[in-house]
C-alpha positions as CSV (number, residue, x, y, z in Angstrom):
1,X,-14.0,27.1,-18.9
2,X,-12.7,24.7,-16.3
3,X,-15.9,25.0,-14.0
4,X,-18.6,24.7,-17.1
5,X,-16.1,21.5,-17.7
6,X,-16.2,20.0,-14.4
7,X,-20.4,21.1,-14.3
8,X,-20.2,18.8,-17.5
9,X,-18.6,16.1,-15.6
10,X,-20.5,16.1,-12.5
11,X,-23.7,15.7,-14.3
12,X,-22.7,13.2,-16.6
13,X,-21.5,11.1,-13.6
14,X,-24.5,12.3,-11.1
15,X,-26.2,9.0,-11.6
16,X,-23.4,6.7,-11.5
17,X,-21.5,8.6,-8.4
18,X,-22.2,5.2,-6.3
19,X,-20.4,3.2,-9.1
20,X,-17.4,5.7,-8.7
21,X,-17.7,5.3,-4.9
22,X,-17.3,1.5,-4.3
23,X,-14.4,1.3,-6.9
24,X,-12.9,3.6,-4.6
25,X,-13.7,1.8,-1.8
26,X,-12.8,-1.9,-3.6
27,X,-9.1,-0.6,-4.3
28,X,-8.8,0.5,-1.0
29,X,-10.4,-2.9,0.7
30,X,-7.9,-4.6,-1.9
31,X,-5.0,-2.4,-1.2
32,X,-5.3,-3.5,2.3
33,X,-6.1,-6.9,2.5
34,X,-2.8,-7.6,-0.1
35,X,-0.4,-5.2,1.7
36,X,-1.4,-6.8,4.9
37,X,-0.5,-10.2,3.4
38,X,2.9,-9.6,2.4
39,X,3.8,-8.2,5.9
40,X,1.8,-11.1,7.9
41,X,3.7,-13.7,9.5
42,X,1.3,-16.9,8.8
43,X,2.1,-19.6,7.5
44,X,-0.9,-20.4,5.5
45,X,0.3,-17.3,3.2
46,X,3.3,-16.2,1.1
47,X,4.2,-13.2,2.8
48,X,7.8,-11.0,3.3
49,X,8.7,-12.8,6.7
50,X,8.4,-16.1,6.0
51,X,10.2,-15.9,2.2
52,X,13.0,-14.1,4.1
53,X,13.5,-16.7,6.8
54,X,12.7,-19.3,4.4
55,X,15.6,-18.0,1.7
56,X,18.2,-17.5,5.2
57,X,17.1,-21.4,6.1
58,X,18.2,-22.8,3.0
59,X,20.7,-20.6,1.4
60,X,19.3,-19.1,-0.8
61,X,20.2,-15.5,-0.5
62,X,23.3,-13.9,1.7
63,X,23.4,-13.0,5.5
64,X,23.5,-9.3,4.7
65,X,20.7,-9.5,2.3
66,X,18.3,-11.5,5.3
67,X,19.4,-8.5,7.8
68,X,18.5,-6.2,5.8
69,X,15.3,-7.2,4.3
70,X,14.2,-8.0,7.9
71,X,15.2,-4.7,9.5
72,X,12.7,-3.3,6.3
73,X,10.1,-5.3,8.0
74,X,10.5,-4.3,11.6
75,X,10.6,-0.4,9.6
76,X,7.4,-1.3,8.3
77,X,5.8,-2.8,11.4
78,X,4.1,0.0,12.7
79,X,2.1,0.8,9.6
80,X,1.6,-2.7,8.5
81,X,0.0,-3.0,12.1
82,X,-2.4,0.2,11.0
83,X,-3.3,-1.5,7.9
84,X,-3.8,-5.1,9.8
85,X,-6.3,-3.5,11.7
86,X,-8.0,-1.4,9.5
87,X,-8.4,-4.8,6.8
88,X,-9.5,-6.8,10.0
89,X,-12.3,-4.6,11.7
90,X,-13.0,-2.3,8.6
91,X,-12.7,-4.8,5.7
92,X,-12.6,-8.5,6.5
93,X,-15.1,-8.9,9.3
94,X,-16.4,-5.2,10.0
95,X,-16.5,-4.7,13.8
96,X,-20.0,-4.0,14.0
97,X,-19.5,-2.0,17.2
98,X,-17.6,0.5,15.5
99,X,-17.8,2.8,12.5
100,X,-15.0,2.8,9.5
101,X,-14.6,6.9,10.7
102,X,-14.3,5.5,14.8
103,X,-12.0,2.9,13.4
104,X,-9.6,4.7,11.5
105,X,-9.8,7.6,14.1
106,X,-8.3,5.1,16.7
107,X,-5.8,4.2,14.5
108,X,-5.0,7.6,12.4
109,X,-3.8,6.8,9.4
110,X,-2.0,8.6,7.5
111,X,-1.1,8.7,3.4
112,X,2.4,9.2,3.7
113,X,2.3,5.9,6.2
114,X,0.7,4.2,3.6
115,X,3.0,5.3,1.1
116,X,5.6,4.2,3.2
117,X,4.5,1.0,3.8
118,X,4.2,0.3,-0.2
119,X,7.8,2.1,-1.0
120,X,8.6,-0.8,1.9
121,X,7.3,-3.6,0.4
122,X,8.7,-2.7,-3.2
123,X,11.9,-2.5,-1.8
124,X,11.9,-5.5,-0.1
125,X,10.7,-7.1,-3.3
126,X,13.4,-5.6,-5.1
127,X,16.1,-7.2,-2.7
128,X,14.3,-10.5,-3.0
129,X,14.6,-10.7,-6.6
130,X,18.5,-9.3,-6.7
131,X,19.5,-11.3,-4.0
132,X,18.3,-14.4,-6.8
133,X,20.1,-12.8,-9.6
134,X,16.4,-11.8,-11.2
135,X,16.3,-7.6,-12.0
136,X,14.3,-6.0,-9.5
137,X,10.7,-5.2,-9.9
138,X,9.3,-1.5,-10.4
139,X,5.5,-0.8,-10.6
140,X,6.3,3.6,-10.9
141,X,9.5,5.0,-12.5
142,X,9.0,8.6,-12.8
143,X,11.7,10.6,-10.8
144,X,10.4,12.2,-7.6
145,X,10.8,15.9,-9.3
146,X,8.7,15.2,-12.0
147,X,6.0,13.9,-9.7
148,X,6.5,17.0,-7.9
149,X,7.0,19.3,-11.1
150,X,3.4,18.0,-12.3
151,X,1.3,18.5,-9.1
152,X,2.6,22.2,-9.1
153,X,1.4,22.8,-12.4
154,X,-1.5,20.8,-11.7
155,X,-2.7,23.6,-8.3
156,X,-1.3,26.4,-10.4
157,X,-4.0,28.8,-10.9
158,X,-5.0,29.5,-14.9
């Protein structure tokens, strides 16, 4: 039943599998160029370090809170500098002496470094906003276990 499902599926989608591709390849492009942003340290963009030194310069949040929000960033440099370089030779000017494969093969990414890098940048979010009294922001609350519980059942064989 699954596999006359899924034979279902691929042919309905066999002539719009380009369609499918580039959205995959848009969120990624997008994932990229934003996460790089809020880890960039330019001025001509809102990103994490300059809000940080920007809140310690005026006040606006604690001494403890600045520490830790910028030890988050230096735990997050090493993938934010994957993802800089990805966004800057895959996405936003494609080194045209290199292939996206070569590219990220010299920088091996990884998911859970991604993942990291996000969980990083929601956290440091999340301090921002309680340092200002404002409740922190979540984009996924399900509880770890149940993520895990559901892609169990999800490889379990029928």
């Amino acid at each position: 039943m699954w596999q006359t499902n899924l034979d279902k599926f691929e042919d309905a989608l066999a002539d719009r599998w380009n369609l499918f591709e580039f959205i995959r390849s848009a969120n990624e492009h997008e994932y990229l160029a934003r996460i790089v942003n809020l880890f960039a340290r330019r001025s001509d963009t809102d990103n994490f370090p300059m809000l940080v030194e920007q809140a310690e310069t005026t006040g606006a949040i604690d001494a403890a809170t600045c520490a830790r929000i910028k030890a988050q960033i230096v735990a997050a440099d090493s993938a934010f500098q994957v993802a800089r370089t990805i966004r800057h030779k895959v996405v936003s000017h494609q080194d045209s002496n290199h292939t996206k494969p070569e590219i990220y093969a010299q920088v091996k990414p990884n998911l859970p470094m991604l993942i990291e890098l996000s969980d990083q940048s929601l956290a440091i979010a999340g301090a921002l906003c309680s340092a200002r009294g404002l409740p922190p922001q979540a984009v996924f609350t399900a509880p770890r276990e149940q993520l895990e519980k559901m892609l169990a059942e999800l490889q379990r064989n029928p």
